[in-house]
C-alpha positions in Angstrom: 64.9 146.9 140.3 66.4 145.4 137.1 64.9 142.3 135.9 67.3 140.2 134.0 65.7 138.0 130.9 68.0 135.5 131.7 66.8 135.3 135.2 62.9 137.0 135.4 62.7 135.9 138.5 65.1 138.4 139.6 67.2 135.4 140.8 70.6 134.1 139.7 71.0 130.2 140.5 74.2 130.6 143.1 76.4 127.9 141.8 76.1 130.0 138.6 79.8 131.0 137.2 79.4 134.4 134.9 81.9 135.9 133.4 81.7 139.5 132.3 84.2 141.1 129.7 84.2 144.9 129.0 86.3 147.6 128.3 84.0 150.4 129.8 84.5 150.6 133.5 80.9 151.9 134.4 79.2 148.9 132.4 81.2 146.9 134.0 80.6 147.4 137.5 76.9 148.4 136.7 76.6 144.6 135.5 78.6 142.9 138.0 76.7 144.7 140.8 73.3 143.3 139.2 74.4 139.8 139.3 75.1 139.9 142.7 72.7 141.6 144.0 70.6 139.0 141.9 71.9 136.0 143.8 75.3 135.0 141.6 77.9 134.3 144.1 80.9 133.2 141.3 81.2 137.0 138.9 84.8 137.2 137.5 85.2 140.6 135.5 87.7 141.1 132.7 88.8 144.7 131.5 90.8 143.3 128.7 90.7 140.5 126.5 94.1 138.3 127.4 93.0 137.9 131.1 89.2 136.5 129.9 90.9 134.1 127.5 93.1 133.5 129.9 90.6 132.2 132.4 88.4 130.6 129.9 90.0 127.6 131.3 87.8 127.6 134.4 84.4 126.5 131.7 82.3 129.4 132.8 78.4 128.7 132.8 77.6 132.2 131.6 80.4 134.9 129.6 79.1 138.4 129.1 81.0 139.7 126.1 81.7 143.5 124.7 82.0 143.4 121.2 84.1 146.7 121.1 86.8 145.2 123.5 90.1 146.3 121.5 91.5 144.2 118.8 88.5 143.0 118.1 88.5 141.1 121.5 85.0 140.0 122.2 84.7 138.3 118.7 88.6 136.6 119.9 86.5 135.7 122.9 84.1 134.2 121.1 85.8 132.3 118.6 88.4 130.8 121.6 84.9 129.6 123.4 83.4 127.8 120.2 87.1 126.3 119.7 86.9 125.1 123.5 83.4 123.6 123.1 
């Protein structure tokens, strides 16, 4: 079993809202599937960078970013969260 830093307990607090932003398809699922099975019932994934900036809206708790998204779309990401907050 995996054991998360952000939750060592191997537990994810359910009302928890992640999201998770990747390019690579295998990460992606491989992360997803260990927030689940660590408790997280509200994971939203994003392949792309327009649909997580998109949804950004929705004040996740929690946003997983890729820095190698394409055009430089996990530092967009992160600039469009520091604007919102």
């Amino acid at each position: 079993m995996l054991i998360c830093p952000m939750f060592p307990t191997g537990t994810c607090t359910p009302l928890l809202s992640v999201f998770l932003a990747d390019s690579d398809l295998f990460c992606l699922h491989m992360y997803e599937q260990h927030l689940l099975n660590s408790g997280c019932a509200s994971v939203r994934v994003f392949k792309e960078r327009k649909s997580c900036m998109d949804a950004l809206a929705d004040k996740p708790d929690v946003v997983f970013i890729s820095i190698e998204l394409a055009d430089n779309g996990g530092q967009n990401i992160l600039r469009e969260i520091l604007r919102l907050n």
